[in-house]
N, C-alpha and C positions, 0 to 999 in steps of 0.2 A: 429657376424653380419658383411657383408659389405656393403657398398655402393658404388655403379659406378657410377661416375658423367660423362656424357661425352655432351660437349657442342658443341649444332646444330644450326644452324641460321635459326631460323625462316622464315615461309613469302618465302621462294626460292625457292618453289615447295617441292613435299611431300616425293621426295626422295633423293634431293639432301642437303647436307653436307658441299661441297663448291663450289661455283660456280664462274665461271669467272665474271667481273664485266663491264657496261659500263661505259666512262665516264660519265656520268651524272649521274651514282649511286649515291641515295645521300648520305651524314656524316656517319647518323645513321648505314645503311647498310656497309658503309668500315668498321665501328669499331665494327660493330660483323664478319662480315668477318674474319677480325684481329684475334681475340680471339677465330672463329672456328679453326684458323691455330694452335692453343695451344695442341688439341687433349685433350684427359681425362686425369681424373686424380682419383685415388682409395684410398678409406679410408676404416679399416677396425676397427669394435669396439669391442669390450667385456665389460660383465656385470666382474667385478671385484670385491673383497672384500678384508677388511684388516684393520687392526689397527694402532690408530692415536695416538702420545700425545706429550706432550711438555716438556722441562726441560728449566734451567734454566744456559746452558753450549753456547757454541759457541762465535763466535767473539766478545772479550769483555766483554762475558760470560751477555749475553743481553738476549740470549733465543734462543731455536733451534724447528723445528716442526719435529718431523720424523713420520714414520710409519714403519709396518713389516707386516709379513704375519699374518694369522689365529694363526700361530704356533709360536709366538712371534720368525721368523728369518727372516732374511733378511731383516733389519735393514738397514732407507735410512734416512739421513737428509732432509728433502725438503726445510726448508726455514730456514737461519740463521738472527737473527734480525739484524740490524747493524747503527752501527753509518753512519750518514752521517757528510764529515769535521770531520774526530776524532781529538783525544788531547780535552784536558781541561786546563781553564785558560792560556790565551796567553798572552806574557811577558811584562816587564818593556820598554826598548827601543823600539825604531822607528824601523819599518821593513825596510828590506833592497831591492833596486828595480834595477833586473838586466833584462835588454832587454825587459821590458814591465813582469815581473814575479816577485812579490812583496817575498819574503821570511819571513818565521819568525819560533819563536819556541815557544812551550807553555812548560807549569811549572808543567803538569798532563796530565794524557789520555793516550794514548796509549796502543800498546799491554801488554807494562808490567806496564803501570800506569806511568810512568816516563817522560814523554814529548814525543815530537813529533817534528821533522823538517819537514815542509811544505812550498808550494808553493802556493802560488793564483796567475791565472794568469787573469791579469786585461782585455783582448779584448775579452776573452770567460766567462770570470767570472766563472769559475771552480778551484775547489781545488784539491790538491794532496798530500796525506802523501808522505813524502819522506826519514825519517830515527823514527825507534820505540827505544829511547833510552832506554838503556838496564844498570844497574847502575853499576856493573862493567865494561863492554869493552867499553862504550861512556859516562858515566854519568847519574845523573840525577839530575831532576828539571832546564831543562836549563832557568835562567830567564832572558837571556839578548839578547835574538834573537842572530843577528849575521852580521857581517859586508863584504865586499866584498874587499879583498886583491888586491894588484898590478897584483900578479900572478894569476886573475880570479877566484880565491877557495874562499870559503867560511869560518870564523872562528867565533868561540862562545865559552861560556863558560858555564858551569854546576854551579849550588847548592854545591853539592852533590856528593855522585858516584866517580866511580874511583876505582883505588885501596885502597884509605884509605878512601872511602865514604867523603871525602874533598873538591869534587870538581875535574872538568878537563877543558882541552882547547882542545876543537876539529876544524878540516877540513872538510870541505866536496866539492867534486869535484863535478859539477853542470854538467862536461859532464862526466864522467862515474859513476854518483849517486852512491859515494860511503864517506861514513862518516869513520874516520879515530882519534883515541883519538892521540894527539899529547904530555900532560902534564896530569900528575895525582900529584895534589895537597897535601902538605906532613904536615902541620899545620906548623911547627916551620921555619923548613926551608924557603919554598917557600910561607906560606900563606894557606889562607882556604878559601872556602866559596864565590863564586865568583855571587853578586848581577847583575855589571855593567861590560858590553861588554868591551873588548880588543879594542883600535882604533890604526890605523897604521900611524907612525909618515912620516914625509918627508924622512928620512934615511934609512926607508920598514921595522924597525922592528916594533911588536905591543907590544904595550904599557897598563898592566891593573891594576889595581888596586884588591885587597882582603879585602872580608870586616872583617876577622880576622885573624887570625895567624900570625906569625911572630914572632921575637923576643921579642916582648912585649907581644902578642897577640892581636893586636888591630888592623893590619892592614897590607898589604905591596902594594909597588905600584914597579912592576915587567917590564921587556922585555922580548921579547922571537925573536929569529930569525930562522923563519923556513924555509932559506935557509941555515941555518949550523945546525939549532935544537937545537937551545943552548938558554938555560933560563939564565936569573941573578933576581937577588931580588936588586933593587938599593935603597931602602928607607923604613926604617920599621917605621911604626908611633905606639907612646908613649902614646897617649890618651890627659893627660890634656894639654901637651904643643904644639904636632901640630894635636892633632887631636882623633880620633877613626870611626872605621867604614868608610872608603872612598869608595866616589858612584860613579864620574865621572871625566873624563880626556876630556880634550878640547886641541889640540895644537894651539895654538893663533898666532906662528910665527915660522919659522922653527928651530928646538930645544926647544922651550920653551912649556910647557907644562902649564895648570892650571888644580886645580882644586878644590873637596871640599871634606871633612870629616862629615858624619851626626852626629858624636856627639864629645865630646872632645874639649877641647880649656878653656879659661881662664873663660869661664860661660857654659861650657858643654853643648855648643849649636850648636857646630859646629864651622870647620872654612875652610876658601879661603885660598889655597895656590898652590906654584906656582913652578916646577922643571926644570932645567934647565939642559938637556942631555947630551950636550959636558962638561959644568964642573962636572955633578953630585951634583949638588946643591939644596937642597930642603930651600924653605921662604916659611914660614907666614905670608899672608899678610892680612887676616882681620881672627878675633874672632866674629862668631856671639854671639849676646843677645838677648836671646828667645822676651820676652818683646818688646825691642826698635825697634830692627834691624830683628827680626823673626826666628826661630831656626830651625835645624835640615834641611838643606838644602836635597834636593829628588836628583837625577839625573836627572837635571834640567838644567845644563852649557850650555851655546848656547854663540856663540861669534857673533857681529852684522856686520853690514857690517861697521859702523862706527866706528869698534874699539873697542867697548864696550863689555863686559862680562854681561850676561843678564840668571838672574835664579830665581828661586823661592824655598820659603820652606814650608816646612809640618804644620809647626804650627809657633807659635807668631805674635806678631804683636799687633795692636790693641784688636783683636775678636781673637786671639792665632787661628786662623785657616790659618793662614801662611799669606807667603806677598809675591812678586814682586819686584825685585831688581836689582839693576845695581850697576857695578863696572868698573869704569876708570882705564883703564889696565896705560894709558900714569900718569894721575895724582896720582895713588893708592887711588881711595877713592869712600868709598860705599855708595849707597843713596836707599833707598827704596822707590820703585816707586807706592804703592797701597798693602794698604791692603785686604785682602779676608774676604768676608762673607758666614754667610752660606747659605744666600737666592739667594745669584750670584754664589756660588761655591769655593770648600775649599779643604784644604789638598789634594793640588796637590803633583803629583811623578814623573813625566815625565818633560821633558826640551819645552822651546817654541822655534818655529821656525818664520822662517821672511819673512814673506809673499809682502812686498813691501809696499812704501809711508810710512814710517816709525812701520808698522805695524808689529805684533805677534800674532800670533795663539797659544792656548794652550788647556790644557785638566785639569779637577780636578777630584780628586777622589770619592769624599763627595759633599753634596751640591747642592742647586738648586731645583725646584720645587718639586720633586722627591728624594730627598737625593742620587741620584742615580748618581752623576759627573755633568759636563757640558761642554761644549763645548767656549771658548772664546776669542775675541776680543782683544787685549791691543796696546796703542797709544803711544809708548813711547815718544812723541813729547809734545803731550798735556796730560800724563798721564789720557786718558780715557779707561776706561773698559769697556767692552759691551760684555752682554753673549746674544752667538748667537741659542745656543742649550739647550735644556736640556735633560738627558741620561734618558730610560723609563728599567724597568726590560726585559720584554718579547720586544717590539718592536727597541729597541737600544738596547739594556744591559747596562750593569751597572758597576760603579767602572774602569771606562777606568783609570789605569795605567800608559801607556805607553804613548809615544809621535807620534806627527804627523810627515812624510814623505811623500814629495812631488812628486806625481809620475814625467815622462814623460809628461801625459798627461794633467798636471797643476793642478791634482786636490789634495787633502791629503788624504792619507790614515793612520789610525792608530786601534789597540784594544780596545775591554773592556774584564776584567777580566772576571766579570760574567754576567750573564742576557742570553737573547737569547732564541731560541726554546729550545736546549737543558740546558739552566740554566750554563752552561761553558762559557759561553764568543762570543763574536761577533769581525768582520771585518767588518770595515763601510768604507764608505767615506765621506771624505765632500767638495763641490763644495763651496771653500769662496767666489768666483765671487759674484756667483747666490743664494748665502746661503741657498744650498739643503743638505739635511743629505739622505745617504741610506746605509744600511745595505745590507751589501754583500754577510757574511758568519754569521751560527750560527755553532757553535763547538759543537762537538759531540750531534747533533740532531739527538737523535731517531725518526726519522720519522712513525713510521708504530710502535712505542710502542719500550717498552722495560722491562723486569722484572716479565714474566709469576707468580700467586700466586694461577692459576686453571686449571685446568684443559679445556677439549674442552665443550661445548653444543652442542649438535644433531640437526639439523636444519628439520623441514620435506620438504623443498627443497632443501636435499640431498648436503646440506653445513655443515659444522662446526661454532660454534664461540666462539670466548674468548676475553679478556678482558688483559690490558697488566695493571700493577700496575704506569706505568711511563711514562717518554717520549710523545711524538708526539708535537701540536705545539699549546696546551694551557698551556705554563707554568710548561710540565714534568707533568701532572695529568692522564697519561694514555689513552689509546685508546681502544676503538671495533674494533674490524677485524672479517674477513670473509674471511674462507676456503674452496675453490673449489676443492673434490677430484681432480675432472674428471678432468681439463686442469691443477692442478698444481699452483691455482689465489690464493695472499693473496690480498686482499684488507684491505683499510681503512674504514670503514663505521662511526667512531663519532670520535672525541678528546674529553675526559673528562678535567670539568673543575675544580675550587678547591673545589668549594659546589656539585660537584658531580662524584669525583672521588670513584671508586669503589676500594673492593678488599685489603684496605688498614688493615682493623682489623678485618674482616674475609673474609679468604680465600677463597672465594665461587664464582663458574661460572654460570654464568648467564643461564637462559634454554631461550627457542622459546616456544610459547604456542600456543593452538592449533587457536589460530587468527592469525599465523603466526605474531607475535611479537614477538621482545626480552623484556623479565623480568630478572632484577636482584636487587641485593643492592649495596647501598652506603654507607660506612660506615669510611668513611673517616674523620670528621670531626664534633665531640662530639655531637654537637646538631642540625647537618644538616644531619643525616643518615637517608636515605628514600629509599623505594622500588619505582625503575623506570620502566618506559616503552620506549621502543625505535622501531621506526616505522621503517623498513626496504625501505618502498616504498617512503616516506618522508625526511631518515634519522632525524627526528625528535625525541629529547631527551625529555620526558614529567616527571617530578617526582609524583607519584602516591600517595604515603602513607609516609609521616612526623612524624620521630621517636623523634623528638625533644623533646616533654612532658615527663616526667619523668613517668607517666603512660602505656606510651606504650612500653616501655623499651631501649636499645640500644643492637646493635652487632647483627643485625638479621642475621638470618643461611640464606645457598643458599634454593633458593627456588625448587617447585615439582609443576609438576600439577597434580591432581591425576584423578581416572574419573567419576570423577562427575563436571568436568570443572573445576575447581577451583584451585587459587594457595597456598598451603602450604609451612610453614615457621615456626622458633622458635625464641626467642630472650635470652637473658640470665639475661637479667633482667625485673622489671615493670611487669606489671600482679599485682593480687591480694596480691601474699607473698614477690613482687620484685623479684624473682628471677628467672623468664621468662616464658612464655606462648607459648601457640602454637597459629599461627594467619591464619588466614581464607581471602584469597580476592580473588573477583569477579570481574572480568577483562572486564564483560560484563555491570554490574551497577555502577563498579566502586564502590565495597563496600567494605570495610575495618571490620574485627572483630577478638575478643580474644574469640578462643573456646575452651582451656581448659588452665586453670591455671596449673601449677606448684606447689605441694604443700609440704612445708618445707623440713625435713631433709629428706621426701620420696624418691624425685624426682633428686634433683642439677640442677646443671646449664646442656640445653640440648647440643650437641653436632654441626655438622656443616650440616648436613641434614636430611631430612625425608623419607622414603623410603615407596613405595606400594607393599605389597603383591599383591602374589593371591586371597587370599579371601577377598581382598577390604580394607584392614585394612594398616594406617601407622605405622612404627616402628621408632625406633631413640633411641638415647644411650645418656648417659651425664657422664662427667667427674671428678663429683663426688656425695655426698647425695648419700641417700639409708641408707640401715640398718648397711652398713660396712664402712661408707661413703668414696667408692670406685667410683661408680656409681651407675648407674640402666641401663635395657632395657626396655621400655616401649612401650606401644603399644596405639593407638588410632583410636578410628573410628568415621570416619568421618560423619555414618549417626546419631549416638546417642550421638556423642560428647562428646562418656566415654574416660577419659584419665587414663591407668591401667600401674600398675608396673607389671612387665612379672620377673624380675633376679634383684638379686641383685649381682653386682660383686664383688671381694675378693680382699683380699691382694695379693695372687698370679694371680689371673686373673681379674684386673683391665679396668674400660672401660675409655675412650676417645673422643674425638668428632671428628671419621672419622663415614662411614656411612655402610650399611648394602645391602647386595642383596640377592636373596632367587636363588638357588643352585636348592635344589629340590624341589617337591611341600612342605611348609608348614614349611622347613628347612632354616634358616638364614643364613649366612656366614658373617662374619666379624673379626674386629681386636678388639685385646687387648691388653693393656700396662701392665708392671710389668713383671714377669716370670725372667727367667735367664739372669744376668746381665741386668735389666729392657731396654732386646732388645724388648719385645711381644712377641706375635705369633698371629693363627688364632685361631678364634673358630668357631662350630655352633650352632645351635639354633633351636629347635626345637618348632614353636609358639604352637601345640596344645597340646604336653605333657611337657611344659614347661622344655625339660633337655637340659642342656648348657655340653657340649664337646669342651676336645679340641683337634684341630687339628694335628696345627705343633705349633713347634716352633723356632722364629727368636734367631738366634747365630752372637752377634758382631764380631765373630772369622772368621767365612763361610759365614753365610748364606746374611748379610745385616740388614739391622732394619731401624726404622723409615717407616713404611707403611704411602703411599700414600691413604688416602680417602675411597675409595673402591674395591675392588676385580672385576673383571670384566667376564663375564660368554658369551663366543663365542655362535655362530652359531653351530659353531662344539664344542658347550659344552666343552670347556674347560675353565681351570679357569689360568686369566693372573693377575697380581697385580706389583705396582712399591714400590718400596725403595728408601728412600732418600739417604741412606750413605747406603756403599759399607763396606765391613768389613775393619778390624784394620788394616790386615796384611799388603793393599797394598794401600799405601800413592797417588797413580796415578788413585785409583778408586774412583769414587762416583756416587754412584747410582746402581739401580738392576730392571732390568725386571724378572720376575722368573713366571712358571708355577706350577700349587697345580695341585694334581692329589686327586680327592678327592673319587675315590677308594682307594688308596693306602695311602692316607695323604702325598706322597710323593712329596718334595718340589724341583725344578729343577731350578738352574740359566740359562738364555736366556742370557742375555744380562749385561754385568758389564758395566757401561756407563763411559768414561774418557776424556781426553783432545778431543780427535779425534770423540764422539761420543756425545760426550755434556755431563754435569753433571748434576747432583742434581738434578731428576725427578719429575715435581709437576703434583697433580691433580690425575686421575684417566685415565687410556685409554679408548678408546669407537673403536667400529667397525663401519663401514659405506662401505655399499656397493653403488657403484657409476661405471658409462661408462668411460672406458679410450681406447684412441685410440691407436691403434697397427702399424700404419703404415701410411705415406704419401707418397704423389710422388712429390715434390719440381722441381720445374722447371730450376733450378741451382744450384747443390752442390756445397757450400763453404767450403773448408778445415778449414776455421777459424770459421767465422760468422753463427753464429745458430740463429733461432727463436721457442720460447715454449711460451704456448702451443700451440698445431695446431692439431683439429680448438681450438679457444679462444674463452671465454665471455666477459671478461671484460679488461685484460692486456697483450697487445704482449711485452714479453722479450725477446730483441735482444742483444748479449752474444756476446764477442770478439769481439768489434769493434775497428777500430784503434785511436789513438791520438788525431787525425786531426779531424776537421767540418765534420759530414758526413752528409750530405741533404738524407731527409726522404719524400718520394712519395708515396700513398696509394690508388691503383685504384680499380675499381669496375669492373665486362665484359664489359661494355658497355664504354672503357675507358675515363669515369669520375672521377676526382682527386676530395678526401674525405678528405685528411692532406698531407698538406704540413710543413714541419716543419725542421729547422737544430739543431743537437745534439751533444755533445761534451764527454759524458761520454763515458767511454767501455764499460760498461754496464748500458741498460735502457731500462724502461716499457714505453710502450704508453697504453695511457687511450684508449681503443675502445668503450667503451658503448655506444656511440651517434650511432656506425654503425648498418645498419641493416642488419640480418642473411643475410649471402650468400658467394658466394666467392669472396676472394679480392688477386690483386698483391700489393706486396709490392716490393717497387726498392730502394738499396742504391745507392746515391753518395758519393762515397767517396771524399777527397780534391784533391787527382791526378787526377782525373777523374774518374776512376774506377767503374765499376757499379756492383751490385751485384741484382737478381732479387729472389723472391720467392711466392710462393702460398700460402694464408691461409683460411681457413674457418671460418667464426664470428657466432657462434651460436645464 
């Protein structure tokens, strides 16, 4: 099919196209004029078909969407899930702020799980991975962010990793973004284990502390000069007499250093000491007592402007939830300035910083309304405390860490370990002026879900949808979404929340029924499992039927509708014998029933769906009971409400709780467990002369094993089905597309799913034929910057955009501006829903000026 668009102006006479104009034309008239000057433009479409499904591979291994042809080939990712802000858990120290561009480094996430170097930059408010540590060549777990040397580089230090997995001390060059291991940590020699950042003294070498190794093994406090690249170990600490485990270095005056040990000293509580460069002189100048004086000091040293040494510890004290402290560098003498509780906040880790009028900001780990940290106040003048904040899981996060950093622009910035959209940690600020708290970043936020456990549902407007097990932005309880063959759209359509996350303890996709609503279950949480409704037109979450009673059972299977309207379902417990029924609702009166019981060792527990023949009747399998108690197959009908055992399965051909589809007329196709090397295989099923066959069989050597759900039976009859694992031979596969030929029983791999194709295949694939467009005429080819789909329904994805601010314009023919908007990623979707069908121009600005123009059409 094509269509020819080609735009005439109105009202000018009945042949004319374009016409000269007078002054006194009015508005109206120039601005169709204008856009008669554009000339046509040609779309062409086709009716399409093809196969959809999802695994659970891709960036992060979050979950991927592909499809292929009829003939399981041709094999396309369409949508990778993905973190937004990846890394997890962001570190100990105060981030570091060069030219308006906060840095720091988290202790998890990333590509290989190991940390992350990032950038937030504060005037755009965008993040940027910037190095994926990797644990041999850069380390890992960097917990101590990173500092900003003489020579403009950036320096930090790893956990972990390395050559001896001991820990490293890296570089990273901020103008040719390149990360560089300088030091791999060796335990006896140089030390291990590095908690707390390197700081660079007056003399440019840096200076750091280990929180083990060394000649004792309790500790070393090290330099390194990396303009010769020459390490030394100048001080190994002994435990009881100066110390164990040191967390931080303070230089107080040029050569002198201070610092502290978290445990060790003459009450194993810590202690303050103090090294002196030019002679190599390491004192002790104070022992903490957990008790009196408060133990186990954090990386907490801060020196004031008056001289004073100013920290706090983890615990003792009063309420042993740590204290507040000062230390007279001139007099040597320690005074503890406030104890912590845990209603104002406790077991802090991070250092305070000095905000003016004799004042300090701080952070706790524990404690406060929320047990979740707090944010606070201290008057070393009048020793008053005043908490200003308190940390929320989801809307702040939780367990902030690390210390505060004052940008440029007056305000502080610091972490929290966990909380957040994605449950990893937040970037906040806080305005102490104005005592505003706002959340900047949430760390690895799966926005749009994460962690597929079903497969797709068939929409009958020509959409897909699934259900993600995690992620989005109630807390990581999962999301709905919504797949557009025709343009290429995922949407979001719900966040699930903790009483009604789906998908968690059975595996089941939700279906569309014929009121065009989504049905599914919730099964997430012991005695909140319910069968919901969710309204497309609304987006409205409504929960339907309440498994909570011990009578109705729990772990309801994915639902059917069959046709007689109605939604089918099983559960694995509750019913008459406990051990699960088949359940009946009506979605039109909203009635809920148990229409066949489950009966003892006949039947077992049923499997994960229901399936409709042709001659009207449900079938379903269970995964064990029966006479062999292997399983059974069973059959039910739904107008007389007999629930019949059809097979009992074997020792050798065992059944399971995936589901069944009829092949030919009256003939079953499914899977079975057990067989050679309990890989399965197929079998069939004949319902009216009740003989069970079987097919193929799965080889953990070749062929793959662990079937996916159900077999799938094309247009073009053929029969497609997925595997979870890939055979033994090859350590870089997992997963299997394969075709059954069920003339032949002959079993064909399509498709071996790997790093590059995504792994580990859930669910079952579905066909869906759907319009895709073959061809536009764009009114300015860009070498770089694309836009998909075109036309769109609901999200233009504009693709390679540059760095810089680029201003977003969205006009209508009649040049009326629809969104205005400025953008900062490379890549981004605009919501269009609000627009209405027709054609629209879109113009970038870029920051140089540069304009870029294109045509779209919004269906």
């Amino acid at each position: 099919m094509q269509i020819k668009i080609l735009l005439i102006v109105n009202n000018l006479g009945p042949s004319s196209k374009c016409i000269h104009t007078s002054k006194g034309i009015n508005e109206r008239i120039k601005q169709l004029l204008l856009f008669c000057l554009l000339g046509t433009l040609t779309f062409s479409f086709a009716q399409e078909r093809a196969i959809f499904g999802v695994n659970n591979g891709g960036n992060g291994s979050l979950g991927t969407i592909f499809k292929t042809d009829l003939n399981g080939e041709n094999y396309t990712i369409l949508h990778e899930l993905k973190y937004t802000n990846p890394g997890a858990q962001p570190d100990n120290s105060s981030l570091c702020e060069v030219k308006g561009t906060l840095y720091g480094t988290t202790g998890d996430g990333g590509e290989f799980e190991n940390g992350v170097l990032y950038a937030y930059h504060i005037a755009t408010e965008t993040y940027t991975k910037l190095h994926d540590f990797e644990k041999v060549t850069s380390g890992r777990s960097p917990y101590s962010n990173v500092i900003l040397a003489k020579n403009g580089k950036l320096y930090g230090t790893t956990l972990y990793g390395g050559l001896y997995d001991l820990g490293t001390l890296f570089e990273y060059d901020i103008a040719s973004k390149t990360l560089t291991k300088k030091l791999d940590f060796d335990g006896v020699t140089m030390g291990q284990n590095l908690y707390a950042n390197v700081i660079q003294g007056s003399d440019g070498k840096l200076y750091g502390l280990t929180n083990r190794g060394g000649t004792y093994g309790q500790g070393v406090l090290f330099s390194y000069d990396y303009t010769t690249e020459s390490f030394s170990t100048l001080f190994n600490f002994d435990g009881d007499n100066t110390g164990v485990a040191p967390t931080i270095l303070v230089e107080v005056a040029e050569g002198t250093l201070y610092g502290t040990t978290s445990g060790g000293g003459a009450d194993k509580s810590g202690t303050l000491f103090k090294y002196s460069i030019d002679s190599n002189t390491f004192e002790k100048k104070f022992d903490f007592a957990r008790a009196s004086t408060g133990g186990s000091p954090s990386l907490s040293l801060t020196i004031g402007t008056n001289g004073n040494l100013y920290g706090l510890t983890r615990d003792g004290g009063v309420n042993n939830r740590g204290v507040i402290y000062e230390y007279n560098i001139a007099l040597e003498s320690y005074t503890k300035k406030f104890d912590l509780t845990l209603e104002n906040g406790n077991t802090p880790t991070g250092k305070l910083i000095e905000v003016g009028n004799n004042k300090f900001m701080g952070l706790t780990n524990l404690g406060g309304s929320n047990n979740d940290g707090v944010i606070f106040e201290f008057d070393i003048q009048t020793n008053t405390y005043t908490k200003k904040f308190d940390f929320e899981l989801s809307s702040a996060g939780k367990n902030p860490k690390g210390s505060f950093v004052m940008a440029s622009n007056g305000k502080l910035y610091a972490t929290a370990e966990k909380g957040g959209y994605g449950l990893s940690g937040t970037l906040y600020q806080y305005d102490f002026e104005n005592d505003s708290f706002e959340k900047k970043i949430d760390f690895n936020y799966a926005e749009n879900g994460k962690n597929f456990k079903a497969g797709f549902a068939k929409g009958n407007n020509g959409k897909l949808y699934i259900t993600t097990s995690a992620g989005g932005n109630n807390l990581s309880y999962g999301t709905l979404l919504e797949y557009n063959p025709s343009d290429n759209t995922l949407l979001k359509k719900f966040d699930f929340s903790p009483t009604q996350s789906p998908q968690n303890l059975t595996e089941a996709s939700v279906m569309m029924a014929s009121n065009g609503k989504i049905y599914g279950v919730s099964t997430f949480m012991g005695n909140q499992e319910s069968l919901f409704e969710f309204d497309l037109q609304t987006n409205t979450y409504t929960p339907r039927v309440s498994f909570a009673s011990p009578s109705f059972g729990n772990t309801p299977s994915e639902l059917m509708e069959a046709t007689d309207g109605k939604i089918y379902g099983t559960t694995s417990s509750g019913g008459l014998n406990n051990i699960g029924y088949i359940f009946q609702y009506d979605f039109i009166e909203d009635n809920f029933q148990n229409v066949g019981d489950f009966v003892g060792t006949d039947f077992g527990h049923s499997g994960k769906a229901l399936f409709q023949a042709s001659n009207g009747k449900l079938y379903g399998m269970s995964f064990n009971g029966g006479a062999n108690k292997k399983g059974i197959l069973f059959e039910f009908d739904i107008t007389t409400k007999t629930l019949t055992k059809k097979y009992d399965f074997t020792t050798s051909y065992s059944g399971n709780n995936t589901s069944l589809i009829e092949v030919d007329q009256n003939v079953l196709y499914g899977f079975y467990s057990g067989g050679v090397n309990n890989a399965g295989g197929i079998f069939k099923f004949n319902i009216v002369t009740n003989e069970f066959t079987e097919v193929t069989v799965f080889d953990v050597l070749n062929t793959g094993f662990l079937p996916q759900f159900r077999l799938l039976k094309t247009s073009e009859n053929t029969l497609l089905g997925l595997l979870k694992n890939s055979n033994y031979t090859d350590i870089t596969k997992q997963g299997v597309l394969f075709h059954l030929n069920p003339q032949t029983n002959q079993l064909t791999t399509l498709i071996e799913f790997d790093s590059s194709t995504g792994l580990s295949p859930i669910g079952a694939p579905v066909e869906m034929e759907y319009d895709t467009l073959l061809s536009t005429n764009p009114i300015e080819d860009s070498p770089t910057i694309q836009i998909y789909p075109n036309p769109v329904s609901e999200k233009l994805t504009i693709t390679s955009l540059p760095t810089e601010i680029v201003q977003i314009h969205i006009y209508d023919v009649l040049g009326r501006q629809h969104l205005y908007k400025k953008i900062y990623d490379q890549d981004k979707s605009i919501e269009l829903t609000s627009l209405k069908p027709g054609l629209y121009f879109l113009k970038l600005t870029i920051g140089n000026g540069e304009t870029q123009k294109f045509k779209f059409i919004k269906k």
